[in-house]
C-alpha positions, 0 to 999 in steps of 0.5 A, a space after each residue: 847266314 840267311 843272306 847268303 841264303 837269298 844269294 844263292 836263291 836268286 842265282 839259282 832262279 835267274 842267271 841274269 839276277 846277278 846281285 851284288 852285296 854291299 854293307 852301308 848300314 851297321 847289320 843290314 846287307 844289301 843285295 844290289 840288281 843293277 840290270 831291274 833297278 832293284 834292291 833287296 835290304 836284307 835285316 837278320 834277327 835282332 838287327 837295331 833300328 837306326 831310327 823310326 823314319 829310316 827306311 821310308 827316308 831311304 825307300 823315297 829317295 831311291 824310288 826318286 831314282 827309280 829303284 824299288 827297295 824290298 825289305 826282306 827280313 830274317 823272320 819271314 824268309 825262314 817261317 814263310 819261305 814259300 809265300 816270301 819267295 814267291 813274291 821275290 820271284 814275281 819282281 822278276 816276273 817268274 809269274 803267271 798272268 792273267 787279264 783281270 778282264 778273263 775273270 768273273 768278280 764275285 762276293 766271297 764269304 769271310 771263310 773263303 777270304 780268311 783261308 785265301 788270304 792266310 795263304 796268300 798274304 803276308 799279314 793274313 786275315 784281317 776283321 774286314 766287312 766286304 770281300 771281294 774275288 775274282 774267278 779264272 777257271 772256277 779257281 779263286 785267283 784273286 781277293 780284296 776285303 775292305 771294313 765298314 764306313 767309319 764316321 770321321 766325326 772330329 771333320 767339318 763336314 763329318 764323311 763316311 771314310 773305309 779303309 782298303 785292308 787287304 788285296 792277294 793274288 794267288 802265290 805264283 798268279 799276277 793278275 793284270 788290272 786285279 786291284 783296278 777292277 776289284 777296287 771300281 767295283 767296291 766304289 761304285 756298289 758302297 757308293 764310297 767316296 773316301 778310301 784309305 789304305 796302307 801299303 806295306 813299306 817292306 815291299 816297295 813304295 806303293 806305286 800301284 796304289 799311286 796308279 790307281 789315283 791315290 794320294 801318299 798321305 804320310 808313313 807309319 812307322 812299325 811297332 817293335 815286334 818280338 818272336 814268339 814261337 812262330 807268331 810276332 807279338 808286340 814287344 815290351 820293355 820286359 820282353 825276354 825276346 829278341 825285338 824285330 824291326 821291320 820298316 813300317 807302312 806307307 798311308 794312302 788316301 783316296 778322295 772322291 768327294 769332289 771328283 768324277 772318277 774317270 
């Protein structure tokens, strides 16, 4: 069973980690951290939805408590383990940090990005227009990538809106202030004044982007997803394989149309 798998990953990392596990949910286990305010919400292959706005629900009235709720599902821990346990281990700080203010930002080709980014983030690549890096030690440590401006033609006034696709750090690497410094200076050189982007409901309630002065525009429930080979797809009502569940993304907007930014 892969939950006890991750039981026995924890212990053996940090002593301290000690998790305890409940069942509240039919197939879903919880591994609870009372000493970092943290839950793991552990969803083996095959596990059903309860239903389409079932884990925002939930993640929005823990996070009101102050606990950080992780999504942590069957498929990614046993076809990406290394890149999943590396971001399990940074909720406990096992990481190394860097000060964003040590790094040199600089453009980065697509082929750059695409390799760093299938490396270091867990939705990969994606068909994005800008990209931008930070450097420490001649070493890439950090990536951003944002798409073109796009005409939001169905509002009065019709504006220019981008969308923030992805930000990675190194596997192992936080880099403090990373996605501050990457994200000032894609504004202030596209000159954008409105930003959109989602953040990825499985791995917390996107408080980074709410410290960097985003606004919580709503949640996105997730297609159902099938196995295939070592690829997710989307799943069909024909599908032979077995569907996936994972909790959806979170919408957030920033808008600058009638604001300094400090």
């Amino acid at each position: 069973m892969f939950d006890y798998q991750i039981i026995e990953f924890s212990k053996a990392f940090n002593p301290d980690a000690n998790g305890e596990i409940f069942e509240p949910f039919p197939a879903f286990r919880i591994l609870k951290f009372k000493n970092y305010r943290l839950e793991w919400i552990l969803i083996p292959t095959g596990s059903a939805i309860p239903n389409s706005e079932f884990a925002f629900s939930y993640a929005k009235t823990q996070f009101q408590l102050g606990i950080r709720v992780i999504w942590i599902h069957q498929y990614f821990w046993e076809n990406y383990p290394q890149l999943t346990q590396s971001r399990l281990l940074s909720l406990f700080k096992n990481r190394t940090r860097i000060h964003a203010r040590q790094c040199k930002l600089t453009p980065v080709s697509k082929e750059q990005a695409r390799h760093f980014l299938q490396q270091n983030h867990a939705l990969g690549f994606s068909r994005a227009s800008h990209f931008w890096g930070l450097i420490h030690l001649n070493q890439l440590v950090a990536v951003a990538s944002f798409s073109g401006p796009r005409k939001m033609i169905h509002e009065n006034p019709v504006f220019d809106s981008w969308e923030w696709e992805r930000f990675a750090s190194l596997e192992g690497t936080t880099v403090v202030g990373g996605m501050h410094k990457l994200l000032n200076h894609h504004l202030k050189t596209e000159k954008v004044q409105h930003l959109m982007s989602y953040a990825d409901l499985a791995w917390g309630f996107g408080n980074a982007y709410s410290q960097l002065g985003f606004k919580l525009e709503g949640f996105r429930p997730a297609p159902l997803l099938a196995q295939v080979g070592n690829q997710l797809k989307l799943h069909t009502e024909n599908s032979a394989e077995t569907p996936i569940w994972l909790p959806g993304s979170l919408k957030f907007i920033l808008d600058l149309r009638q604001h300094e930014r400090i």
